[in-house]
C-alpha positions in Angstrom: 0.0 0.0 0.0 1.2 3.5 -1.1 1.0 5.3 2.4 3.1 8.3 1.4 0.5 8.6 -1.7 -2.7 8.2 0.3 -1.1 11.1 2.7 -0.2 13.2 -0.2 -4.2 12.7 -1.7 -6.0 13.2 1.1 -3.7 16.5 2.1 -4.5 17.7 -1.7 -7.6 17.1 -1.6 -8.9 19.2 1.6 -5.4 20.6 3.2 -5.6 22.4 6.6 -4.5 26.4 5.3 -2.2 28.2 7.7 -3.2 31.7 6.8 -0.1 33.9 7.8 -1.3 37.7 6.9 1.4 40.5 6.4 0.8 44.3 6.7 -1.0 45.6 3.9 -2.4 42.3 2.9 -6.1 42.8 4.4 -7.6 42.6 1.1 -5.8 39.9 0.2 -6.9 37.8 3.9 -10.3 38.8 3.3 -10.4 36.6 -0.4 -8.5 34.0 1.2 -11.3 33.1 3.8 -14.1 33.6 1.9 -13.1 31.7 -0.7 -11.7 28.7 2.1 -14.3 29.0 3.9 -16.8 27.8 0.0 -14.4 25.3 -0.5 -14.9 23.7 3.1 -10.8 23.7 3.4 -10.0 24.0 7.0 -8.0 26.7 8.4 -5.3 25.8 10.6 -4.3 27.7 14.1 -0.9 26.3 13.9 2.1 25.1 11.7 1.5 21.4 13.5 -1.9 21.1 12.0 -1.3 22.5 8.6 -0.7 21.4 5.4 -0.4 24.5 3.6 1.2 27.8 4.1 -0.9 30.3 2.9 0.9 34.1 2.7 -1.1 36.9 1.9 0.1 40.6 1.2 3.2 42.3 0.1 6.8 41.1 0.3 8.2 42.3 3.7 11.7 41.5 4.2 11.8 42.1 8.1 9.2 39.6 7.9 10.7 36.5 6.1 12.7 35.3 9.0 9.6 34.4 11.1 8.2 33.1 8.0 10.5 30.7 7.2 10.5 29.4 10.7 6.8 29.3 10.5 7.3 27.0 7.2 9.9 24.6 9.0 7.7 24.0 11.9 4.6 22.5 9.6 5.4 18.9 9.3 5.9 16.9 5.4 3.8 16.6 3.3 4.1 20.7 3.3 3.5 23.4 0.5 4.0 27.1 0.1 2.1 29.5 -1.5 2.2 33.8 -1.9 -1.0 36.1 -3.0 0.2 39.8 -3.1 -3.5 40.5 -4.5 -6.6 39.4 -3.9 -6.8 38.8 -7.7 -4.4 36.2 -7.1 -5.7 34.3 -4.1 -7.8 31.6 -6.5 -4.3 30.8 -8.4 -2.5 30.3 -5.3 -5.0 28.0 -3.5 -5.1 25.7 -6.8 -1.3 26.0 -6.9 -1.1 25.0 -3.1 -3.7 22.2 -4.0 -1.4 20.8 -6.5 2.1 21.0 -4.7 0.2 19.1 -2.1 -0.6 16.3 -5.0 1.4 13.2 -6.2 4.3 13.8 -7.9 2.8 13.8 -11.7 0.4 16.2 -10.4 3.0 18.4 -9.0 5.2 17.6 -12.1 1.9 18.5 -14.1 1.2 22.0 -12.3 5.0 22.8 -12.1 4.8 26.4 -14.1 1.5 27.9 -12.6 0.4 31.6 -13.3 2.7 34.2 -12.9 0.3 36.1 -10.5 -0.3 32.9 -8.5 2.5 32.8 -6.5 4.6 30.9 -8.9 8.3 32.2 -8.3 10.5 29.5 -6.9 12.9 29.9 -3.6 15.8 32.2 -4.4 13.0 34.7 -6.0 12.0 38.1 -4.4 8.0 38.0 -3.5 5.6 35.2 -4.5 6.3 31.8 -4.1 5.7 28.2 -3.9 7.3 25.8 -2.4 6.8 22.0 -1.4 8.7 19.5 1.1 11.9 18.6 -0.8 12.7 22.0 -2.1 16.0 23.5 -0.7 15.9 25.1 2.5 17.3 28.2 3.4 20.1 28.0 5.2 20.6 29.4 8.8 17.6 28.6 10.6 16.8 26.1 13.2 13.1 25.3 12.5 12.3 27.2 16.2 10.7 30.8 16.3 7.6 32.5 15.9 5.0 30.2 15.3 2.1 31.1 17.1 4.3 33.4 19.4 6.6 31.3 20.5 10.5 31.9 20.2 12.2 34.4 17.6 13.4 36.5 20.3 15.6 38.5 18.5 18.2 40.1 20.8 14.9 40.5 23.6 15.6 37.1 25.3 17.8 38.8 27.8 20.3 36.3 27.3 17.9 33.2 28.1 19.3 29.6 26.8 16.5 28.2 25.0 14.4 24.7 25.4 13.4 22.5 22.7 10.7 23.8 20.2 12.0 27.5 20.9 10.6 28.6 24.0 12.8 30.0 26.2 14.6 28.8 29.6 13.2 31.0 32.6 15.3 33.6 34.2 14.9 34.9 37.6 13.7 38.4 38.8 11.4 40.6 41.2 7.9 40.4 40.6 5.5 43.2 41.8 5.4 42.1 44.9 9.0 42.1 45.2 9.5 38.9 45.4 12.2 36.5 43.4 10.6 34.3 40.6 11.1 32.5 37.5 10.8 35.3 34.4 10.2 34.7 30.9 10.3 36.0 27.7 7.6 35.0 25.4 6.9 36.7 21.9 3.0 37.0 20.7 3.2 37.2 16.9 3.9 38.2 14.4 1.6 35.2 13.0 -0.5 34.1 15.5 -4.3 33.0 14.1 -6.9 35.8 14.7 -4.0 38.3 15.4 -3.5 41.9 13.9 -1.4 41.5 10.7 2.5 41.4 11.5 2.0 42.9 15.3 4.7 41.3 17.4 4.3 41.6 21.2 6.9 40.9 23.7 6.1 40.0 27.1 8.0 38.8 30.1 6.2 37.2 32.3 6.6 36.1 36.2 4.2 32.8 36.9 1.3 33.9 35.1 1.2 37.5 35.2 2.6 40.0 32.6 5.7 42.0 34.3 6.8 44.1 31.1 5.5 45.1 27.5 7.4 46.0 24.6 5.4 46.1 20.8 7.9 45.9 18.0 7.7 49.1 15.3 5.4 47.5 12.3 7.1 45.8 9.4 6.8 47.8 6.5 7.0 47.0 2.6 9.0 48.0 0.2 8.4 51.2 -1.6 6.7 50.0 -5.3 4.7 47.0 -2.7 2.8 49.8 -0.8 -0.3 48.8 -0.1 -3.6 51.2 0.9 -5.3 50.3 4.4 -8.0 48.1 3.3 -10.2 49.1 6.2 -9.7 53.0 6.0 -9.6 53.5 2.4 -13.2 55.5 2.0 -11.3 57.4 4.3 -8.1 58.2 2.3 -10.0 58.5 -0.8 -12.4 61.3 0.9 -9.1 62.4 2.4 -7.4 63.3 -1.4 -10.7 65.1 -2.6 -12.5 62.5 -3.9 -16.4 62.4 -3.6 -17.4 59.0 -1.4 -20.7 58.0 -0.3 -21.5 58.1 3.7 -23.1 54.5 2.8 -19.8 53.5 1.4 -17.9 54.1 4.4 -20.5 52.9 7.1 -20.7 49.9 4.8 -16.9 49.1 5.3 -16.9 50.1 9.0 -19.5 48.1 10.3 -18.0 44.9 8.5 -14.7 45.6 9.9 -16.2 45.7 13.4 -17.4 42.5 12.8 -14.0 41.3 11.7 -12.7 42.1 14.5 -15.8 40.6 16.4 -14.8 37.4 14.3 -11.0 37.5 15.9 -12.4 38.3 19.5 -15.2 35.4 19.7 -12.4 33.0 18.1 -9.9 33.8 20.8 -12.7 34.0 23.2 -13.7 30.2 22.0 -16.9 30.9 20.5 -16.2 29.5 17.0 -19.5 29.3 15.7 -20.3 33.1 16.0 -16.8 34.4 15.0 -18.1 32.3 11.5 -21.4 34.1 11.5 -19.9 37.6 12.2 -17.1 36.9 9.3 -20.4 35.8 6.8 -21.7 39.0 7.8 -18.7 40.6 7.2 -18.6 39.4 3.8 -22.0 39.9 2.8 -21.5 44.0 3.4 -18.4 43.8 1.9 -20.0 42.2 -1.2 -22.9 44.7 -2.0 -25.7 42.8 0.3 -28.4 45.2 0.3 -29.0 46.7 4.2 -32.6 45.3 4.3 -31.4 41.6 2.9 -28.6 41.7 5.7 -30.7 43.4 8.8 -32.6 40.5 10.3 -29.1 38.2 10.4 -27.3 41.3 11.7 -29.9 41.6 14.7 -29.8 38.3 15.6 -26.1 37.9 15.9 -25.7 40.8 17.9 -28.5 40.3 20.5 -27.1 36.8 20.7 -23.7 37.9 21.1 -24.4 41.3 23.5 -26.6 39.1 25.7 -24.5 36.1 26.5 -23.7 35.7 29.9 -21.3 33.6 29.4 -19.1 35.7 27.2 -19.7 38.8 29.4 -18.0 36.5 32.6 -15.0 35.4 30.5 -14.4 39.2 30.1 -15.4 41.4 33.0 -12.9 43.5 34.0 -10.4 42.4 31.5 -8.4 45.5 30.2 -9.7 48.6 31.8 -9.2 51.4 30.4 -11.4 54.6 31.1 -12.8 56.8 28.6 -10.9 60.0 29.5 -8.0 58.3 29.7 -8.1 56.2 26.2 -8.5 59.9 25.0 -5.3 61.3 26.8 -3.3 58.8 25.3 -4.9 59.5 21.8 -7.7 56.6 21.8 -11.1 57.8 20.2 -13.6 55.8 18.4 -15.3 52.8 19.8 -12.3 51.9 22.0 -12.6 55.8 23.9 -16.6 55.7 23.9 -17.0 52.2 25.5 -15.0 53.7 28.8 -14.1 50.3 30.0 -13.0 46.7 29.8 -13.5 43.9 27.0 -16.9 43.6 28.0 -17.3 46.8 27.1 -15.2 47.2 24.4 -17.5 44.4 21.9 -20.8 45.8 23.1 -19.7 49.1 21.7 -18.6 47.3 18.4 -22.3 45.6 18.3 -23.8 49.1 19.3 -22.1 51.1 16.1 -23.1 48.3 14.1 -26.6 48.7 15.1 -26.6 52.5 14.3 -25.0 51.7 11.0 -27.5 49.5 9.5 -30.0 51.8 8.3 -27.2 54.1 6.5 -25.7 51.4 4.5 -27.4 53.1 1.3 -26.9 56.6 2.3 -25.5 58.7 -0.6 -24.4 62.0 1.0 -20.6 62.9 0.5 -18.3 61.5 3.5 -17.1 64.2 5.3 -13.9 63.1 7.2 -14.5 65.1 10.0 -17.8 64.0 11.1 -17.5 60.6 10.6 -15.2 58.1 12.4 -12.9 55.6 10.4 -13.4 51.9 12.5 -10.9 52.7 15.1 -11.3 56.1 15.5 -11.1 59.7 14.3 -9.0 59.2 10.9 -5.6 60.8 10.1 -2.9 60.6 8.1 -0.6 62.2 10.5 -1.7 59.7 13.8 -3.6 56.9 12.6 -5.5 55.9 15.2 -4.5 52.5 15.5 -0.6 53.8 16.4 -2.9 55.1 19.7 -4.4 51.7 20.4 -1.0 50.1 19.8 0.6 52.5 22.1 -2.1 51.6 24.8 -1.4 48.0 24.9 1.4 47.8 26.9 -0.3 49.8 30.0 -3.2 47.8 29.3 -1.4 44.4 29.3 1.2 44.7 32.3 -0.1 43.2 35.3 -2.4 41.1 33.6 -2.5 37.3 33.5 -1.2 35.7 30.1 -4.6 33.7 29.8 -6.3 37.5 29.5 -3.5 39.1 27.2 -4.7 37.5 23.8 -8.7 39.1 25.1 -7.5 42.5 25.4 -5.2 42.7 22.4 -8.6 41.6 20.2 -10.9 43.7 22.1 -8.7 46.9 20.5 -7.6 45.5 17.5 -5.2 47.5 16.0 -4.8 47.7 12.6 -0.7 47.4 11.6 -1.9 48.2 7.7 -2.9 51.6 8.7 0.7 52.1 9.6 2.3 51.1 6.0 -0.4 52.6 3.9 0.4 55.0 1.0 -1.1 58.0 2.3 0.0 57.5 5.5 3.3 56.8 4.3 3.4 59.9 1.6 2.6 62.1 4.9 5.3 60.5 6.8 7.9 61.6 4.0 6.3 64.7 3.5 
């Protein structure tokens, strides 16, 4: 019997996709689980359960270190794929498909489209590769999968253990006492994380002692990419006319895309899917009346359970006035509280949306709130809510830090956009 055939059918055939979003590549996310999630191909949380790497947005070379030892911690039978566009996600998954395949059907599919990701190792931006290509040389296979390792020069001079994580040190806690400290990495390419966000803890027991958030990874110059979620905003921003419904449209869907990240973290798996088909469904044109009975139900459902409210009371307080000293506004400055808090506001703004989905006056940047808060060019408003996170996160327990990082949920691509880069240069 052909065991190493069977495996490589039945990994072709459905493969688990480990969808590893860069800045910039929002758009490109967004195609990739919509279209995984018609297929019935099942996303994968971590390297160990995938089959197939699935990179989506613009070549970042500060990021390809973390993303190669994401690719040597997925076991064989493995394939690599890269979608810069969302044009190109259908290529790539097909491409992926057949890498995964027997060998005539990767000899068979060996020159794919150009746009699908079909450069080979050795090549700047898209690429595919399966388990047998060369390896680039110099890494270990330990590192930042799913936060884990990659410390970079922030390991303090830790020794590490087997599978990268790091040896504990010793040092005061808050309570002055002498314990075991460790250093532990959350990103950049943890499932239902911000896009490229890397945050370093170190930790005493359970309990976060220290934050530091690495600057965002940005792309080269001719790989810019707009902020997907913000872009009403930059077009409005330039002069040009955009409909109030266009931009309510995109901010209530990316309120429940981050709902989808916060009830997936949170463990509620069935009603991050229904918030991301929500998502979708404004995203595609759904017309406000066709999508307003779903849209009620999930977010009574979701606002009302007890359950969810319990797992995060008094998680991540933060009051209003003082989200708004250190620059906070939008949802995460009106809700004046914790994670609780924080997602009712989200359903709230959603609710208030709804009827304006149509609405054709011209958006006025001024009056009306980007997802995250007040837009500008000059201080994006999710460099506030990354800012926040450290005060937000020391003390905390470790079990609570993944809660309150999706309760805000920065968005890294508003840092590398074009127009906020063109301000930046000036």
């Amino acid at each position: 019997m052909d065991l190493t055939g069977l495996t490589l059918r039945v990994a072709a055939a459905r493969p688990h996709v480990l969808l590893a979003a860069v800045p910039g590549g929002t758009a490109v996310r967004l195609a990739a689980e919509r279209l995984l999630r018609a297929r019935d191909w099942p996303r994968a949380s971590t390297p160990a359960q995938a089959d197939l790497l699935f990179v989506a947005g613009p070549d970042l070379p500060e990021l390809r270190t973390p993303l190669e030892r994401l690719w040597r911690d997925m076991p064989a039978p493995r394939a690599r794929v890269h979608a810069r566009t969302a044009d190109e996600v259908e290529d790539a998954l097909n491409a992926g498909r057949a890498l995964l395949g027997p060998p005539a059907v990767r000899h068979a599919s060996a020159a794919p489209p150009a746009d699908a990701g079909g450069h080979r190792e050795g090549d700047h931006g898209a690429r595919e590769r399966h388990e047998g290509d060369d390896q680039t040389p110099g890494h270990d296979g330990h590192g930042d999968h799913g936060g884990h390792g990659g410390h970079g020069g922030h390991s303090g001079g830790q020794t590490e253990m087997p599978g990268g994580l790091p040896m504990a040190g010793q040092g005061a806690d808050r309570d002055g006492l002498t314990l075991d400290q460790l250093h532990l990495p959350l990103g950049p390419f943890l499932a239902d994380w911000p896009a490229g966000l890397t945050v370093r803890l170190v930790l005493q027991g359970d309990v976060v002692q220290r934050v530091d958030v690495d600057e965002p990874a940005r792309p080269f110059d001719d790989a810019a990419a707009e902020a997907f979620w913000v872009h009403p905003w930059l077009r409005a921003a330039s002069g040009e006319p955009v409909p109030v419904g266009e931009a309510v449209r995109r901010r209530a869907a990316a309120h429940l895309d981050s709902l989808g990240r916060l009830l997936a973290v949170a463990g509620w798996p069935a009603e991050a899917v229904r918030a991301r088909r929500l998502r979708d469904d404004l995203l595609y044109g759904a017309p406000g009346a066709a999508v307003a009975p779903r849209l009620e139900r999930f977010t009574r459902r979701v606002g009302r359970s007890r359950t969810l409210a319990w797992l995060t009371r008094g998680i991540g307080v933060v009051t209003a006035q003082k989200a708004r000293e250190a620059g906070v506004g939008g949802p995460a400055a009106r809700a004046g509280g914790d994670v609780t808090s924080r997602y009712r506001q989200w359903l709230a703004d959603i609710r208030r949306d709804l009827p304006r989905l149509e609405d054709p006056v011209p958006l006025d940047v001024a009056v009306e709130d980007s997802p995250r808060g007040p837009w500008s060019a000059e201080h994006p408003p999710s460099a506030a809510l990354i800012a926040l996170l450290p005060r937000l996160l020391e003390g905390a327990e470790l079990a609570a830090a993944r809660l309150v990082v999706a309760s805000l949920d920065p968005d890294p691509d508003e840092l590398v956009s074009r127009g906020v880069v063109e301000v930046a240069r000036g």
